[in-house]
KEFI-199738 format. One record per residue (C-alpha): y, x, z. Coordinates in steps of 0.2 Angstrom, whole numbers, plus 5000, padded with zeros to 4 digits. Each point is the difference from the previous one (the first is absolute). Layout:
N
YXZ...
END
This chain:
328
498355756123500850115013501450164997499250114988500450195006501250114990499550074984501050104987501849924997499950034982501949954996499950144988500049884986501549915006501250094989501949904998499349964981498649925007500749905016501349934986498749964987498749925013501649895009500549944981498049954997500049935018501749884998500049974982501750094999500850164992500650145013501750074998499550185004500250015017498850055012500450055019498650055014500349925015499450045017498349965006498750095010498349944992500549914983501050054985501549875000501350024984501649914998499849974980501649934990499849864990500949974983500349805002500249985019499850085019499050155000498149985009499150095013498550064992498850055016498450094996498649995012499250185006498150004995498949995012500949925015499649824996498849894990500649924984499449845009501150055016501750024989499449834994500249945016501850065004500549934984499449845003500650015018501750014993500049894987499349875012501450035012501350004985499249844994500749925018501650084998499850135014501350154997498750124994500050114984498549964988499350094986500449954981498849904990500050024982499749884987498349985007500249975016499350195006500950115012498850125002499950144985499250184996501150154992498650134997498849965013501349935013500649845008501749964998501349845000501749974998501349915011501849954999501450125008500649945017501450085008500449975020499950115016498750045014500049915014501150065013500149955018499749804999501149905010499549835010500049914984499350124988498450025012499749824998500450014982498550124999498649895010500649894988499350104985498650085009499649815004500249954981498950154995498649955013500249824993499450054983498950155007498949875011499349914985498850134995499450175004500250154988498450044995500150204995501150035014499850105016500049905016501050085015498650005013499350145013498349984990500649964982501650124994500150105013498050054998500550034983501450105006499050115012498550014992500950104986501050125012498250045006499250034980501850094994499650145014502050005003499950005016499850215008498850015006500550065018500849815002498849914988498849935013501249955014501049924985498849904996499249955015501449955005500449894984498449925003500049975018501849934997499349904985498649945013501249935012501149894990498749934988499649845011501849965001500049964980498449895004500549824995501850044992500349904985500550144985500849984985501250044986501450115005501250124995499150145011501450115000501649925006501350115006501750004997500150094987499149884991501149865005501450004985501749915004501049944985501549915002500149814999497950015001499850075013498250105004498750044987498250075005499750144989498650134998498349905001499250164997499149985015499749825000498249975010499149855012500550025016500649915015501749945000500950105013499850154990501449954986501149995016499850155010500350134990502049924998500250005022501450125004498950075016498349965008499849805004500650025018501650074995500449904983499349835006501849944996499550034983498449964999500349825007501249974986498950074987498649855006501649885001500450024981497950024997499549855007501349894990498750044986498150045009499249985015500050165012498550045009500850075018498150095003500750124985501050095011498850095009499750074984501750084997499450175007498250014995500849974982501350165002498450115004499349944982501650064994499650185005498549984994500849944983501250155000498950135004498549944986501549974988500850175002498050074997499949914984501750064994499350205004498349954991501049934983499750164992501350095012501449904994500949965017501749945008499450055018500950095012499550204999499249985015498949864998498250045002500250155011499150005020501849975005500249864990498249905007500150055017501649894998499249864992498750015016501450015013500649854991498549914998499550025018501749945006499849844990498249975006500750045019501749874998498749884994499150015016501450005010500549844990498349925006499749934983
END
């Protein structure tokens, strides 16, 4: 099952009483009375104290955005790469053995409070350090595929992706059409280039900031919010300091770390800059759904306006243009 589209958020119901009394039902234990919100764009994520240990992070899933069977697959992503001792953070099972639970209508799960920092600028060893992980990650992500997930492809997500900027009507309509012909004709070009490319698992959405250092550990991948099947390049791009022909430095210690763990497939590289035009692609279908999610929205003021898309076209047609003159 692909991405649903955004419906109501319906966190109404998700009064401090009722995060407390669902993350006692969910871990078996009595909460101390404290309940802090913490920051997240999409979910609900609550900081709730505990009365007999560390408090939990209770993180309830918006309605609408995924399938219960696509959650299901992050968690058990996660729990698969926890069971093999990969520096990740893992939901909670209760007595059962479930992870995934419902508070009046909506998913939620609870994970243990890890402190650390983002991921500043890596040196040498800390970009080896991280190929080592991403190539853990993709160890345990090449055993299966995730079934309910999306899959980063011109003619999978990113059809998904355009095919509801074009239904939302966000898009003015004085830049609508070249928008989207553009999209399409973009979409058209780089679709044979992911012919052949082995996908799977992957985090989906690895930038720094979901890179978390802590001392003596060294990195954790956090944040699989966005976990899909893709090709493996595209849990490395997103961390490059610069476009490939400026941070190759980088990139070759990235795939020096990687490779201690998983095979590299060098023909993925072309697909670096196909993959960042998905990404706009990504931005502009997810900042549409956060406008449809009955108005609630964290977008900049002028998001949606003529300004605004004629932008996204300029930057669209640039991408499609240094594509070209990459000859990939």
């Amino acid at each position: 099952m692909a991405e649903e589209p955004a419906g109501v958020a319906g966190f109404e119901a998700l009064t401090p009483d009722a995060v407390m009394d669902a993350a006692e039902r969910a871990a078996g234990r009595r909460a101390s009375g404290i309940c802090r919100p913490l920051t997240s764009y999409i979910n609900r994520v609550y900081e709730v104290g505990m009365e007999d240990g560390a408090p939990l992070i209770a993180k309830f899933y918006r309605p609408g955005r995924w399938s219960r069977a696509a959650l299901q697959n992050e968690h058990d992503f996660l729990l698969e790469l926890a069971a093999d001792e990969i520096p990740v953070v893992a939901p909670l099972a209760d007595v059962s053995g479930v992870t995934l639970h419902d508070e009046a209508g909506i998913c939620f799960a609870l994970f243990p409070r890890m402190g650390g920092r983002p991921c500043d600028e890596p040196a040498r060893e800390e970009w080896q350090q991280i190929g080592r992980l991403i190539g853990r990650i993709h160890q345990v992500g090449a055993r299966k595929t995730a079934s309910a997930r999306i899959t980063i492809h011109p003619r999978q997500s990113a059809r998904t992706h355009l095919d509801f900027l074009r239904d939302s009507r966000v898009i003015p309509r004085e830049v609508e059409g070249r928008y989207l012909d553009a999209a399409q004709h973009l979409l058209d070009r780089i679709a044979p280039l992911f012919d052949g490319v082995a996908v799977q698992r992957l985090h989906g959405d690895l930038h720094r900031m979901n890179l978390l250092w802590r001392p003596g550990e060294g990195f954790h991948a956090i944040d699989f919010d966005d976990m899909a099947n893709g090709p493996a390049v595209q849990d490395m791009w997103m961390l490059l300091p610069d476009r490939l022909p400026s941070a190759r430095f980088e990139f070759d210690l990235l795939l020096e770390g990687y490779e201690t763990f998983a095979e590299y497939d060098d023909a993925q590289t072309r697909l670096i800059e196909p993959l960042r035009a998905l990404r706009y692609l990504h931005y502009a279908a997810w900042c549409a759904r956060q406008k449809a999610d009955a108005g609630r929205t964290l977008l900049h003021p002028e998001w949606g306006t003529a300004d605004f898309w004629r932008r996204e076209l300029t930057d669209l047609q640039r991408q499609a243009q240094d594509i070209e003159d990459l000859a990939i």
